[in-house]
KELO-832520 format. One record per residue (C-alpha): x, y, z; residue in three letters. Coordinates in steps of 0.2 Angstrom, whole numbers. Layout:
// KELO-832520
+-------+-------+-------+------+
:    xx :    yy :    zz : resn :
+-------+-------+-------+------+
:     X :     Y :     Z :  ALA :
...
+-------+-------+-------+------+
// end
This chain:
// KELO-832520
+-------+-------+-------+------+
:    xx :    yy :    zz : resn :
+-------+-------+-------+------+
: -1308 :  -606 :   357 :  UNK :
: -1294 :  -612 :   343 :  UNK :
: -1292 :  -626 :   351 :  UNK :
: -1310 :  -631 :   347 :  UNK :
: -1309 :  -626 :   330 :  UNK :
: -1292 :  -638 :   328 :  UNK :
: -1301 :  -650 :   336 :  UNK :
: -1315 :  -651 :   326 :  UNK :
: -1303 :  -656 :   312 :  UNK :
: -1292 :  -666 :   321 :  UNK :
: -1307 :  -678 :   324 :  UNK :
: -1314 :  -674 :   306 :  UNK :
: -1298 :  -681 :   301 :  UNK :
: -1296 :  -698 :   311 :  UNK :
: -1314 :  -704 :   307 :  UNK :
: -1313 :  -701 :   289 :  UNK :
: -1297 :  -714 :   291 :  UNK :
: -1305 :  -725 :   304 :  UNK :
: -1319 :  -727 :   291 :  UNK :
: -1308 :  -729 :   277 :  UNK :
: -1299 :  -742 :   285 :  UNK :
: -1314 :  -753 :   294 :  UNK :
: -1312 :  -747 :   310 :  UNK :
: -1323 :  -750 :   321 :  UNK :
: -1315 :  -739 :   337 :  UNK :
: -1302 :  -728 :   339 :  UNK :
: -1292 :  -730 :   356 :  UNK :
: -1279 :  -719 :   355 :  UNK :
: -1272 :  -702 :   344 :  UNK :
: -1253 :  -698 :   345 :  UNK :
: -1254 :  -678 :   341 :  UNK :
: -1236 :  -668 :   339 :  UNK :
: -1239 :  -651 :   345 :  UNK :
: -1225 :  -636 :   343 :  UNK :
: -1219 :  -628 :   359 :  UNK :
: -1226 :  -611 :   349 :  UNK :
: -1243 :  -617 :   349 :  UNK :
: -1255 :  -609 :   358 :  UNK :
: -1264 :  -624 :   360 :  UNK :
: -1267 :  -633 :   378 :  UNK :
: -1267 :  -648 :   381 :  UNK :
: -1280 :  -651 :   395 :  UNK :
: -1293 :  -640 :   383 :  UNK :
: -1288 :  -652 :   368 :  UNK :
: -1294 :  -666 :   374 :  UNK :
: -1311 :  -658 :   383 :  UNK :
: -1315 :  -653 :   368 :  UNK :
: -1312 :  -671 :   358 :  UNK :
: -1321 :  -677 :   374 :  UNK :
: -1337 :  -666 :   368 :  UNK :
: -1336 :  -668 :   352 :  UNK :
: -1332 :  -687 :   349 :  UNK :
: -1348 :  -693 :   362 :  UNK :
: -1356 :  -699 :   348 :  UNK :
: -1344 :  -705 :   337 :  UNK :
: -1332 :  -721 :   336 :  UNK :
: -1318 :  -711 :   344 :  UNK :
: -1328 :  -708 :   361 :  UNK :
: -1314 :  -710 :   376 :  UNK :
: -1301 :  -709 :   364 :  UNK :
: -1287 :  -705 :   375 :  UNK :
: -1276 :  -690 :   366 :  UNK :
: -1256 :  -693 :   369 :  UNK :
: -1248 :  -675 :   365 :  UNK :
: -1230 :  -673 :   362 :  UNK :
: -1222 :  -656 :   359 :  UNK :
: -1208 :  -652 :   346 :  UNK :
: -1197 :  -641 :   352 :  UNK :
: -1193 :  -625 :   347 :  UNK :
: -1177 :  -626 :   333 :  UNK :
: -1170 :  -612 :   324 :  UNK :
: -1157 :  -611 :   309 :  UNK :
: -1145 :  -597 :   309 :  UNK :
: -1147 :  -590 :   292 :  UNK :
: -1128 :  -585 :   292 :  UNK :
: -1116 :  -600 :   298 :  UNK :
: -1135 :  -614 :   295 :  UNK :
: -1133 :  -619 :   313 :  UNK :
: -1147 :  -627 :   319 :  UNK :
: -1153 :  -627 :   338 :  UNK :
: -1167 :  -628 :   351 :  UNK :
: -1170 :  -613 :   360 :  UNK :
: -1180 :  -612 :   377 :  UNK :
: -1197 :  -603 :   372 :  UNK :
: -1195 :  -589 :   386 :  UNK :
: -1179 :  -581 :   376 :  UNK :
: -1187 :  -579 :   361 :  UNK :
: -1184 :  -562 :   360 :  UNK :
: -1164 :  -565 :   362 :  UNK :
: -1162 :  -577 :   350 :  UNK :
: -1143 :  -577 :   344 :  UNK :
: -1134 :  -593 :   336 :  UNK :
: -1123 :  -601 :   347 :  UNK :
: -1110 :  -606 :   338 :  UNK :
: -1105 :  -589 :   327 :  UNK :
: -1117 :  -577 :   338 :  UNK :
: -1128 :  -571 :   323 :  UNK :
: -1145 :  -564 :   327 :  UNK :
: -1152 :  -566 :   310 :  UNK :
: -1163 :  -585 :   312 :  UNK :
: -1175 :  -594 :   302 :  UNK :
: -1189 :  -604 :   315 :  UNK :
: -1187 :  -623 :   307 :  UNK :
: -1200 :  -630 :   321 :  UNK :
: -1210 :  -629 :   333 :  UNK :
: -1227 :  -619 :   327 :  UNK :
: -1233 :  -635 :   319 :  UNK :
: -1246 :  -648 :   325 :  UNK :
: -1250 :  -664 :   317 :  UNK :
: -1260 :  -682 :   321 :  UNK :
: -1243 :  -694 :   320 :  UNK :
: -1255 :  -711 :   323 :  UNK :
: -1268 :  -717 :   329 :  UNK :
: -1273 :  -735 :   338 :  UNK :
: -1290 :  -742 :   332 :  UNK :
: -1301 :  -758 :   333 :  UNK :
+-------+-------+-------+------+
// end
């Protein structure tokens, strides 16, 4: 159920700009979603589907790009991607410190949108 709730807002937020700026459809929404987040993809968009019906953005397609994980070693300030499965082992590569700071990767934001 969060993704309905970050939904909701997600559409809250690109009809206030599609107003604000004349629109009269949106077509497309480019989203940026971190590897950390719990939200899916598939349930992202059935959910703008049901909630944009009757709205400008109905059939809005939702194009979702994920930010990877990075992490910043909080002795040497190495940054680097780690695979989400080793979370638990995280160690920086280049002086083997296991004391990290996460940079990226639990975030989620609309980056732009395509109207008419």
């Amino acid at each position: 159920m969060h993704e309905l709730q970050v939904t909701e807002r997600i559409l809250d937020i690109v009809l206030r700009h599609a107003q604000t700026n004349g629109a009269n459809r949106i077509i497309s929404i480019q989203l940026k979603i971190g590897e950390l987040s719990d939200l899916e993809n598939e349930w992202v968009q059935k959910y703008f589907d049901h909630l944009s019906k009757d709205t400008i953005a109905k059939n809005a397609k939702l194009k979702i790009e994920r930010i990877p994980v990075v992490m910043k070693c909080d002795d040497c300030e190495h940054s680097f991607e780690i695979n989400i499965k080793e979370i638990k082992d995280i160690q920086c590569p280049e002086c083997a410190h296991k004391q990290c700071t996460l940079i990226s990767g639990r975030e989620y934001y609309i980056k732009d949108m395509e109207v008419i």
